[in-house]
SEMARDREN-755143 format. One line per field, with one value per residue (C-alpha): residue number from 1; residue in three letters; chain; x, y, z. Coordinates in pm, 1 decimal, decimal comma, padded with zeros to 6 digits, m for minus. Example, Ala and Ser with C-alpha at 12.3 -4.5 7.8 and 13.67 -1.06 7.14 Angstrom:
# residues 2
i: c(1_2)
aa: c(ala_ser)
ch: c(A_A)
X: c(01230,0_01367,0)
Y: c(m00450,0_m00106,0)
Z: c(00780,0_00714,0)
***
This chain:
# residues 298
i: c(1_2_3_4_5_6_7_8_9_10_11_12_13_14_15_16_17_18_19_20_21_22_23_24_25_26_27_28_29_30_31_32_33_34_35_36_37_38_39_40_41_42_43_44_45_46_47_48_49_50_51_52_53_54_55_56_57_58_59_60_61_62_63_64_65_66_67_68_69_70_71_72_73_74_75_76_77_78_79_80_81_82_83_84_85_86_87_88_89_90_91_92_93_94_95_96_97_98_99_100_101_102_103_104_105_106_107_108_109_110_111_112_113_114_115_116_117_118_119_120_121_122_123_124_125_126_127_128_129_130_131_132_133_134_135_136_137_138_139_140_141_142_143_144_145_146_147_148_149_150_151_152_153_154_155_156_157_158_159_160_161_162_163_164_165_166_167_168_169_170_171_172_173_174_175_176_177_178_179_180_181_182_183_184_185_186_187_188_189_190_191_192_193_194_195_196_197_198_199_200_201_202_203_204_205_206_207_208_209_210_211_212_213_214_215_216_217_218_219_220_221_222_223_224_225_226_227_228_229_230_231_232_233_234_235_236_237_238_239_240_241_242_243_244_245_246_247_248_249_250_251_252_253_254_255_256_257_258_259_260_261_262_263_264_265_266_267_268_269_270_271_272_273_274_275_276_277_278_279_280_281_282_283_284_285_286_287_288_289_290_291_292_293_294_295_296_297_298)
aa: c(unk_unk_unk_unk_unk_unk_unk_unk_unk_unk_unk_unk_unk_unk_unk_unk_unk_unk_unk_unk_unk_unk_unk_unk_unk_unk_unk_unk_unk_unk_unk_unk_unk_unk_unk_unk_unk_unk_unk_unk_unk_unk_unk_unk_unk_unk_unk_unk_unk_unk_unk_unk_unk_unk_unk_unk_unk_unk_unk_unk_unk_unk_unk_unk_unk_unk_unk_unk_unk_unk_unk_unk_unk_unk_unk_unk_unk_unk_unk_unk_unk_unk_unk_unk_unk_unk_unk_unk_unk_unk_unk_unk_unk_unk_unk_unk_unk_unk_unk_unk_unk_unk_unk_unk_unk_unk_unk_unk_unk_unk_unk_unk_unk_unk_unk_unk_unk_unk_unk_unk_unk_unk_unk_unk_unk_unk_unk_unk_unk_unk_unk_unk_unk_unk_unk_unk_unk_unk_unk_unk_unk_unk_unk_unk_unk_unk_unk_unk_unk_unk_unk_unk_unk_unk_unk_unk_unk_unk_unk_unk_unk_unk_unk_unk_unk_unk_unk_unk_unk_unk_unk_unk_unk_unk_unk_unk_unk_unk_unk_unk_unk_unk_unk_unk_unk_unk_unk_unk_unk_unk_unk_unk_unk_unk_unk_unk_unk_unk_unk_unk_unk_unk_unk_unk_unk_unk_unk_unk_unk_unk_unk_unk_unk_unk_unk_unk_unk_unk_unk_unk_unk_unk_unk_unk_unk_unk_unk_unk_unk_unk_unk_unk_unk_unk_unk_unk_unk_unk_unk_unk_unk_unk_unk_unk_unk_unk_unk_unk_unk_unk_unk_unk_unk_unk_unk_unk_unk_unk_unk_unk_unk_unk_unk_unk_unk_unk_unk_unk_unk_unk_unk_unk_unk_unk_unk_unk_unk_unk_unk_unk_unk_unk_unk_unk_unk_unk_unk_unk_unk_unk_unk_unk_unk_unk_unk_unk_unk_unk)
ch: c(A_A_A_A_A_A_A_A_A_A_A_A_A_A_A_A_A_A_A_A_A_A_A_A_A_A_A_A_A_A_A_A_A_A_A_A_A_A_A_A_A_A_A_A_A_A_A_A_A_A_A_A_A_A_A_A_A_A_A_A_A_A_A_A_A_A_A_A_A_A_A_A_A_A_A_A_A_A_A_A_A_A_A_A_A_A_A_A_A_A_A_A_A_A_A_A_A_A_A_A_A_A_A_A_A_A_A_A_A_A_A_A_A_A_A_A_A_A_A_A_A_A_A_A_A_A_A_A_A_A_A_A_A_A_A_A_A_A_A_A_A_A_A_A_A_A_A_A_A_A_A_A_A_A_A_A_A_A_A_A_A_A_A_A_A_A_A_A_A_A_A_A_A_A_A_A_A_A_A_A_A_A_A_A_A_A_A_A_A_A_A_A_A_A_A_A_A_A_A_A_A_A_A_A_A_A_A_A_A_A_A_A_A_A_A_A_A_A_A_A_A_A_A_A_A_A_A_A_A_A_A_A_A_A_A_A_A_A_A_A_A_A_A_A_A_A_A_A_A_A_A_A_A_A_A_A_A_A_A_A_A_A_A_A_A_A_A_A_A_A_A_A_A_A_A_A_A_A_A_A_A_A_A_A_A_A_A_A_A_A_A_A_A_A_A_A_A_A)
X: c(m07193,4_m07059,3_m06748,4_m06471,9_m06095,2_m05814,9_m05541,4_m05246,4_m05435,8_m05477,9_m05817,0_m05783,9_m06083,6_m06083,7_m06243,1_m06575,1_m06930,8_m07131,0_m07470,7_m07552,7_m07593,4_m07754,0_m07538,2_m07763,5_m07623,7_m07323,3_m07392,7_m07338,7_m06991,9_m07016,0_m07228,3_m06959,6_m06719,8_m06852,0_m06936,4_m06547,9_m06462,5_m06666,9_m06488,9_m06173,9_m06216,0_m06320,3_m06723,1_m06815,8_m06655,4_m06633,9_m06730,7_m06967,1_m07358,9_m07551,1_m07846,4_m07975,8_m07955,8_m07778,1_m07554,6_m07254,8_m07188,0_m06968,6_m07253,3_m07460,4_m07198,1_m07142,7_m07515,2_m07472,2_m07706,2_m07984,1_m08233,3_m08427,2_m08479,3_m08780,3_m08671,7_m08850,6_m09170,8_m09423,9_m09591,2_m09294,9_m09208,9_m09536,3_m09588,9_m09225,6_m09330,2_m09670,4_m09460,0_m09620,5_m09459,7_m09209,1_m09406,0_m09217,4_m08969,6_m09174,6_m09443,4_m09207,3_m09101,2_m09431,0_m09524,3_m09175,9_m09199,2_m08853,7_m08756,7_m08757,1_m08424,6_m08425,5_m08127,5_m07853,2_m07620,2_m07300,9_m07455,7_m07539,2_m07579,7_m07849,4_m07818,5_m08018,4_m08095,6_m08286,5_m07921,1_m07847,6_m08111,3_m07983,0_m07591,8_m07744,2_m07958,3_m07662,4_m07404,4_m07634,2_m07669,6_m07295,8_m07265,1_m07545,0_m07575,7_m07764,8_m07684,7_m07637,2_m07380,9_m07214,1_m07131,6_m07027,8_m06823,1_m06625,9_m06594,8_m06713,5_m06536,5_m06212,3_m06179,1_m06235,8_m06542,5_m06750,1_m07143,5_m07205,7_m07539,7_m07853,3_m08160,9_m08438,3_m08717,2_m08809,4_m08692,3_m08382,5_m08323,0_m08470,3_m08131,0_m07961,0_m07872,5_m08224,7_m08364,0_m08721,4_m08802,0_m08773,9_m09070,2_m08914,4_m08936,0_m08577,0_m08686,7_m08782,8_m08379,4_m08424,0_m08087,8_m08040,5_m07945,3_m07676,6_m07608,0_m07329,4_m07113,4_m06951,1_m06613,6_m06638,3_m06777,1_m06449,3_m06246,7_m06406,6_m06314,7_m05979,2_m05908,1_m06072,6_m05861,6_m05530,5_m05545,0_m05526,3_m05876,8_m05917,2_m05597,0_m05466,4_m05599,2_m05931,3_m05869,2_m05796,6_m06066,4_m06307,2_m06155,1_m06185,3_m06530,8_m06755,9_m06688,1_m07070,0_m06996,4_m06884,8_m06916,9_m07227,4_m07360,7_m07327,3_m07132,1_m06748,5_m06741,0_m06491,8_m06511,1_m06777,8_m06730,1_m06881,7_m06707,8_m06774,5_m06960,8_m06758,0_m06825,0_m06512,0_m06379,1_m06169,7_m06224,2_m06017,6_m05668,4_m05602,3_m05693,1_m05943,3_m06211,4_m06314,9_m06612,4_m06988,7_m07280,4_m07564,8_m07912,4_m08273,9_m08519,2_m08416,7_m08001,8_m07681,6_m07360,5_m07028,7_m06778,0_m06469,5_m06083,8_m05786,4_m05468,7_m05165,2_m04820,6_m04779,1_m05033,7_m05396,0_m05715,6_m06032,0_m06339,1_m06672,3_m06969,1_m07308,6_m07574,3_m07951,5_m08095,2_m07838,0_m07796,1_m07558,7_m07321,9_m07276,5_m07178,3_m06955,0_m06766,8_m06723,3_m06538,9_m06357,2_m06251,8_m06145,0_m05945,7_m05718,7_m05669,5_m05545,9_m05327,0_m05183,2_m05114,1_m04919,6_m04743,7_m04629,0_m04507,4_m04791,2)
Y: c(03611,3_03971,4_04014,2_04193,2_04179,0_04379,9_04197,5_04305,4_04632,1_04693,6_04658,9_04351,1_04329,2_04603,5_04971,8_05007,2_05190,1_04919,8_04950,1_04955,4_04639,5_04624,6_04504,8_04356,0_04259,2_04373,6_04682,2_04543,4_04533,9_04935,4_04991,2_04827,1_04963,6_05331,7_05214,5_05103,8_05445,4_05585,6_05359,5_05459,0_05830,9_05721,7_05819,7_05479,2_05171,0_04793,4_04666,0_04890,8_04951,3_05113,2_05272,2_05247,2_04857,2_04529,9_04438,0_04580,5_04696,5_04436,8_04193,6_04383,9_04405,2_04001,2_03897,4_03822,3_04067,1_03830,3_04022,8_03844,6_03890,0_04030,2_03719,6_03464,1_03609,0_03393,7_03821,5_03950,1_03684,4_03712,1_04110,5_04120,0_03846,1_04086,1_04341,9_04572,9_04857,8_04810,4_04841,9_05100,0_05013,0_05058,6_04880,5_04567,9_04638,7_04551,8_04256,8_04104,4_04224,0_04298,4_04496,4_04095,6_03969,8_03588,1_03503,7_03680,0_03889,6_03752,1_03369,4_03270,0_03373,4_03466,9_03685,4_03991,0_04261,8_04456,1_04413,9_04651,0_04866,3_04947,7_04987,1_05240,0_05440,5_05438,3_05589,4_05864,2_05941,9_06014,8_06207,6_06398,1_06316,9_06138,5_05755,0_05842,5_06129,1_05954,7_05663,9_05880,1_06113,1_05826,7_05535,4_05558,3_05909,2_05845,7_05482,0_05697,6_05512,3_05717,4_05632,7_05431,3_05526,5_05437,8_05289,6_05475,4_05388,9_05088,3_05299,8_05314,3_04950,4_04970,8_05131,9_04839,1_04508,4_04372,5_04660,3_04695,4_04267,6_04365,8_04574,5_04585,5_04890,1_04876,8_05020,3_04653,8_04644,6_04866,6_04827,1_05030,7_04901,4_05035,5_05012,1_05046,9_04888,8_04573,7_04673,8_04976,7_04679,7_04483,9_04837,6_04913,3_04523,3_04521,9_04910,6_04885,9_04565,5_04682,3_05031,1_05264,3_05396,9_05175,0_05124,2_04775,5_04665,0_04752,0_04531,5_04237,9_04301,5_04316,3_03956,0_03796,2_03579,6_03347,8_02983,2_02866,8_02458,4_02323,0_02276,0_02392,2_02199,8_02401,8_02637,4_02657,0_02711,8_02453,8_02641,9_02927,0_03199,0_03601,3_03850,6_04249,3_04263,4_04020,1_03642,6_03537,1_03125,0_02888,9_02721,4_02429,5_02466,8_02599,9_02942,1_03194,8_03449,3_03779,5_03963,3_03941,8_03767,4_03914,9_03802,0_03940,8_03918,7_03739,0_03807,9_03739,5_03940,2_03781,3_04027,4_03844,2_03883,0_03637,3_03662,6_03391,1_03544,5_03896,0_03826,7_03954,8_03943,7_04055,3_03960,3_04068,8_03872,8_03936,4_03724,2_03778,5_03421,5_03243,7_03045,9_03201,8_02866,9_02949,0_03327,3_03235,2_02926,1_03162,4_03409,4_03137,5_03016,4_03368,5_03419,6_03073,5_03144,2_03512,6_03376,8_03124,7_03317,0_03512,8_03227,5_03181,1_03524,5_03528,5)
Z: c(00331,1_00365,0_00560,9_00679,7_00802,6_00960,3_01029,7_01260,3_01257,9_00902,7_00696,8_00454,6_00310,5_00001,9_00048,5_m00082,7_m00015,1_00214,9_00320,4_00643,8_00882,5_01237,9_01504,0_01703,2_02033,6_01915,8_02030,6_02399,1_02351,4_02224,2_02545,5_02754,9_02606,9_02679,3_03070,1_03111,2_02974,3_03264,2_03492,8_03363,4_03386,6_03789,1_03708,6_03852,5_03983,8_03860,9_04187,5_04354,8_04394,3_04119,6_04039,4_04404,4_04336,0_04471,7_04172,4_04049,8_03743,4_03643,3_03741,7_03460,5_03183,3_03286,9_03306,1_03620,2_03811,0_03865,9_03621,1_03401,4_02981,6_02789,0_02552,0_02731,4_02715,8_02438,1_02421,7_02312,8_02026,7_01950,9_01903,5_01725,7_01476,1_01380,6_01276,4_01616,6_01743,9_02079,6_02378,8_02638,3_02892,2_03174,9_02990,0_02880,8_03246,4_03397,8_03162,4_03301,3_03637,5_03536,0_03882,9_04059,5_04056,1_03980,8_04168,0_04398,5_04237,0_04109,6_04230,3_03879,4_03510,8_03284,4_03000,8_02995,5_02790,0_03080,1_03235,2_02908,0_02911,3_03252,1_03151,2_02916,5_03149,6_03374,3_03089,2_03039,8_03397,0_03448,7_03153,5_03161,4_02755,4_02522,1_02492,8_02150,4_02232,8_02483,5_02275,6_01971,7_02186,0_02422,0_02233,1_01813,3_01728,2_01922,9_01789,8_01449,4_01348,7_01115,5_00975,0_01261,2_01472,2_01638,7_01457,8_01574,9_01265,1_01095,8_00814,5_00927,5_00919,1_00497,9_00442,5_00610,7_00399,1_00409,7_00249,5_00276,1_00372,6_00716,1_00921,4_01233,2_01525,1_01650,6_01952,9_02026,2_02129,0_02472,7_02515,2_02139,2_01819,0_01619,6_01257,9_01054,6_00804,5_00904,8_00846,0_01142,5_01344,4_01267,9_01293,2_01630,7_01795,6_01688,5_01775,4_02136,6_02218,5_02046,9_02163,4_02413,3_02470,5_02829,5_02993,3_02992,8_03343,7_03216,5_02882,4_03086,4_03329,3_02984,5_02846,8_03213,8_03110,6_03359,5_03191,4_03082,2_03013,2_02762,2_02344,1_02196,0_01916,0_01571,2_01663,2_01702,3_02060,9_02296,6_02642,4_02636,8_02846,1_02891,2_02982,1_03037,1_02678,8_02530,8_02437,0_02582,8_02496,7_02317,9_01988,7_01829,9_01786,5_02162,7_02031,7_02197,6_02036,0_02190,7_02056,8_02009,4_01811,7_01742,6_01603,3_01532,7_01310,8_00925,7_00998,5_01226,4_01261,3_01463,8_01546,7_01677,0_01708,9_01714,2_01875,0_01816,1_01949,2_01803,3_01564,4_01547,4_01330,8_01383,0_01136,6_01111,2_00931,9_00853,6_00693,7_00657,5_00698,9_00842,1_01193,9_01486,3_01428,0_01044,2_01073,1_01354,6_01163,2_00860,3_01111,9_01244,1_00922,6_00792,9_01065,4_01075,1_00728,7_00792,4_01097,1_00879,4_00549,3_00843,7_00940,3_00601,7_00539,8_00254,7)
***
């Protein structure tokens, strides 16, 4: 399993050429990451009407707009799985009759990519940029994150870590998929939460998850929870992860970071093959043991 670590800000893991890795639905955390900044700079607010619709955007980054995902349709799975090219939005759209909200806003929970897709389409409203731009130019380049970008080919993804096995349109991901090598991912966790970019109100407001029941089987998870782009919960030991998992097609990334006192790590994992629950244990694992060779003085 490839992986990565900065602890108490500083890389751990040693400094070498990586390929690149998609992020899957870690990219959600970039995308909310880039909305906050807008909220920040007073472009939007947390708790207001958007896009001429009845959530919030806190409701969107939270899943908790009532919108429902492209993921449960048996047409989707199907088309992804036969290599086909992404539909469009408005076509996925229409297949999901995607514009019906499932439940009132803020009532319930359901992730949603759609939810995504919109967070995205909102960014590049109030910039009046690319959502390629506007992530590079708010969030990736002042975090100093370099090589990190949006897959727009399937042959961008034969430069990633599964090389040429997988024939996959990322545009499947309406929401965007970015790739890059696992240690930015780690890099741009542990910078966004340690840092300065969003003001500390706006950190707290990030980590402040909806609790979603209780231990999942396989997976390291004691209290669940989802924040503003962040899975958001505690794990054994009384401690509590912030970050993101990701999965598609033949590979998993976990992104998560650690806190214990004054001490911080942040890990990043990726694995091609692998279940959600094994990525995420081997971040777990990696980042006791960095908390704990702290501990020590080691």
């Amino acid at each position: 399993m490839l992986s990565s670590l900065v602890s108490n800000g500083q890389p751990r893991t040693p400094d070498r050429s990586e390929l690149m890795a998609p992020w899957w639905s870690f990219t959600k955390t970039v995308l909310a990451a880039t909305a906050l900044s807008l909220v920040r700079d007073a472009l939007v607010g947390l708790d207001e009407p958007i896009l001429d619709q009845p959530f919030t955007l806190r409701q969107l980054l939270r899943h908790e707009a009532g919108l429902a995902d492209y993921g449960e349709l048996a047409e989707y799975h199907a088309a992804v799985a036969n290599n086909e090219s992404a539909w469009s939005a408005s076509e996925m759209m229409q297949r999901l009759d995607g514009a019906r909200l499932r439940y009132s806003p803020g009532t319930d929970w359901r992730y949603s990519n759609v939810g995504y897709l919109l967070i995205g389409r909102l960014i590049e409203q109030l910039t009046d940029l690319t959502l390629d731009d506007a992530v590079s130019q708010r969030v990736l380049i002042p975090l100093g994150l370099s090589n990190v970008r949006f897959a727009k080919t399937r042959a961008d993804l034969h430069t990633a870590h599964l090389g040429g096995t997988l024939n996959y349109d990322p545009a499947w991901v309406y929401h965007g998929l970015l790739i890059g090598p696992i240690s930015q991912a780690a890099l741009f966790l542990d910078r966004l939460l340690s840092g300065d970019l969003l003001s500390p109100g706006l950190l707290l407001e990030m980590q402040a998850a909806r609790t979603l029941g209780g231990p999942i089987p396989g997976r390291p998870w004691i209290a669940p929870g989802y924040g503003l782009g962040v899975m958001q919960g505690s794990i054994d030991g009384g401690l509590s992860l912030c970050g993101h998992t990701g999965c598609g097609p033949g590979s998993v990334i976990a992104v998560y970071r650690i806190c214990n006192g004054d001490a911080s790590a942040c890990c990043a994992a990726f694995e091609a093959g692998a279940s959600e629950g094994a990525v995420e244990a081997h971040v777990v694992g990696q980042l006791i043991q960095v908390l704990r060779q702290g501990a020590e003085g080691v």
